[in-house]
Residue, then its C-alpha position, 0 to 999 in steps of 0.5 A: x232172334x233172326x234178322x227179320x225178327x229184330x227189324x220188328x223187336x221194337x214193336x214185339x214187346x208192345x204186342x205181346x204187353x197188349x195181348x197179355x193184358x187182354x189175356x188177363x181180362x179173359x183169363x179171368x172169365x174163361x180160365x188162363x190155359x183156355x184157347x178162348x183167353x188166348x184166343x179172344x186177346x188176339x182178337x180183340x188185338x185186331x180190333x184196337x189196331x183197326x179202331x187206331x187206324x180209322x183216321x188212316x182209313x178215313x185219309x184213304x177214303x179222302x184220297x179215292x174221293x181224289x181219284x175220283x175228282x180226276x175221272x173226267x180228265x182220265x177219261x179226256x186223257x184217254x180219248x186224246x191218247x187212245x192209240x199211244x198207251x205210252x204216251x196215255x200212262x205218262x199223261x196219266x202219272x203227270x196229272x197225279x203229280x200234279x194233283x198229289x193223288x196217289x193211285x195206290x193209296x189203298x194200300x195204306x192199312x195193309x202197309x200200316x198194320x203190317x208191323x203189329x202182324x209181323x210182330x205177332x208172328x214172332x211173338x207166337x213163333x217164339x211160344x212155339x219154339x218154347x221161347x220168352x218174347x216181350x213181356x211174355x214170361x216163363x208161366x204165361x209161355x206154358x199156359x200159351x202152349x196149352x191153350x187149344x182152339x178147336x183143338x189146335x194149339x196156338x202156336x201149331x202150324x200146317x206144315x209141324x210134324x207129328x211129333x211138334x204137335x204132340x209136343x204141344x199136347x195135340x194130334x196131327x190130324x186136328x192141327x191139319x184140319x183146323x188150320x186148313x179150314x182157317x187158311x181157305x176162310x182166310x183166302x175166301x174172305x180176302x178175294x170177296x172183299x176185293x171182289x166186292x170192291x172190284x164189282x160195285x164200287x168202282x166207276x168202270x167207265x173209265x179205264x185207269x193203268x191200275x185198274x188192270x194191276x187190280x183185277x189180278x191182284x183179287x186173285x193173286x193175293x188169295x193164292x199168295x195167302x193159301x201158300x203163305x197160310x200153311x206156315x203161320x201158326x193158328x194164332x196168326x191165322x186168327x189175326x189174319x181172318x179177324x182182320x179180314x173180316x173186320x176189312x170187309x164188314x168196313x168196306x160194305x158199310x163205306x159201299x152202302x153209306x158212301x158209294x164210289x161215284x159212276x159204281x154199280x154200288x152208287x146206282x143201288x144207293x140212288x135208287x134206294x134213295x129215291x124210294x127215301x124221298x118218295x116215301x118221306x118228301x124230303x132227304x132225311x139224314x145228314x150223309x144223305x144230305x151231303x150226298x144229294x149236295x155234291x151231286x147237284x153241285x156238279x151241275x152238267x159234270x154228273x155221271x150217269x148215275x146221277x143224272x138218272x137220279x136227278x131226272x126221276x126227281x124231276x118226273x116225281x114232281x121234286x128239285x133237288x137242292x144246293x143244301x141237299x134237301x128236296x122240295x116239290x118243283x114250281x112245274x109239279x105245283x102248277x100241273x097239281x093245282x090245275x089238276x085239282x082245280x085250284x088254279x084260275x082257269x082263264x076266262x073264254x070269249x062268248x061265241x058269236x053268231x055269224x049275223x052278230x059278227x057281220x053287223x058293225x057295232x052301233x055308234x057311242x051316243x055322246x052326251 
């Protein structure tokens, strides 16, 4: 075994134990030798390592809500120092000192799971190579060997020749094309899912060092991908293109259900919230209710999203309230009570005539 493979034998053999249990359960269902068996284990080996790394991921989303704590003072920082960018990165990495924010902190799930990855990568290099690994003995090496998806062994790589994937009971061409088709569904999904990010759920108002670094990143990291892709065999590639999509799908629901504050995607969500009270009178749903409270929680410190939003309320007759319900307004009460006559109308003096205002009142008799 090489160096970089022992620095992740630790965790080889407890991948290979997770795959080989869930290759047990398909097994049974779809045969021991089907690419769907194994297949279908390395996927559902991505959905037990992503479901492990929610409280992870629920910590990253805490420390964006952080960043975004901080957006006034950024912006303030920005304004005092916009002729000395030194002096305004300095300003700027001193406030997250000081404040414990970590602007890379979206960085953590890929970090976390980079061992289990890199421990399948061995794993199925070793099946290629026609190596036990793990947990991984002679019998389930020959059946992992023969097992194809979409005609591609699972351990057969873009750059094997043709005499590898005849080795592995399969043609050139079919290895080509199905691995080809996985790395650019690979690519793809990586730069949508950091586009999506990049578009809607980042407050562009206000300029941050970093935000540069990751508009780049949205490209780079694809390409790295594209060329990294054509040496990972079509197991890993099905780890890779599962947990992106697993990324993304993770990343709307958080878009949709919890915008970044000052986004595009927060605008659409208080937009469609508002056509929710509208239609309902009041705020339905607890992360709703959560949502409406920190905004009226912030007082004159609401973007302009949120006072977008206040305001339509406010012409719809409706306060927004510290608990995140809305009621009609004491105004709106008062305009539709007038409207439909229910308020007191106040009472008009009698007109007098001219002759009536020049006579002088007659004296109170006494008794």
């Amino acid at each position: 075994m090489d160096t970089i493979a022992s620095l992740f034998s630790f965790i080889t053999t407890p991948v290979s134990w997770v795959i080989v249990q869930f290759h047990s359960l398909y097994g049974a269902i779809f045969g021991p030798d089907s690419g769907w068996a194994w297949g279908l284990s390395i996927v559902s080996l991505v959905v037990l390592i992503r479901i492990c790394l929610i409280p992870l991921f629920v910590k990253q989303i805490k420390a964006t809500r952080g960043m975004q704590a901080l957006q006034p003072k950024m912006k303030a920082i920005q304004e005092r120092y916009k002729n000395d960018k030194q002096r305004q990165s300095e300003e700027m990495m001193k406030l997250y000192k000081e404040t414990g924010t970590n602007p890379l902190s979206s960085c953590l799930p890929i970090i976390a799971q980079s061992p289990f990855f890199f421990a399948l990568y061995h794993v199925l290099s070793a099946i290629a190579n026609g190596q036990t690994i793990g947990v991984i003995n002679q019998s389930l090496l020959e059946s992992a060997r023969q097992a194809h998806i979409f005609g591609a062994p699972l351990a057969a790589k873009f750059t094997d020749s043709a005499e590898k994937a005849a080795s592995l009971g399969a043609s050139i061409t079919d290895v080509r094309i199905v691995t080809a088709v996985m790395i650019v569904l690979m690519s793809l999904s990586q730069f949508y899912t950091q586009r999506q990010l990049m578009q809607k759920n980042v407050d562009l108002s206000v300029k941050t060092p970093f935000m540069q670094q990751q508009k780049m990143l949205m490209y780079i990291f694809p390409l790295i991908f594209a060329v990294m892709g054509i040496n990972f065999p079509v197991g890993v590639l099905v780890y890779w293109l599962t947990t992106n999509l697993w990324t993304m799908g993770q990343q709307m629901y958080v878009i949709n259900q919890n915008p970044t504050p000052g986004s595009k995607a927060q605008d659409q969500y208080l937009t469609r919230l508002l056509k929710h009270v509208t239609t309902h009178g009041d705020v339905k749903g607890r992360g709703k209710k959560k949502i409406v409270a920190a905004i009226v929680a912030k007082g004159p410190d609401r973007n302009d999203n949120e006072r977008k939003f206040i305001a339509a309320l406010t012409k719809q007759g409706l306060a927004a309230q510290a608990d995140g319900s809305v009621i009609k307004s004491a105004e709106a009460t008062a305009d539709s009570d007038a409207a439909s006559g229910g308020a007191a109308k106040r009472q008009q003096p009698k007109r007098q005539s001219k002759s009536q205002r020049q006579t002088p009142p007659k004296p109170s008799s006494k008794k």
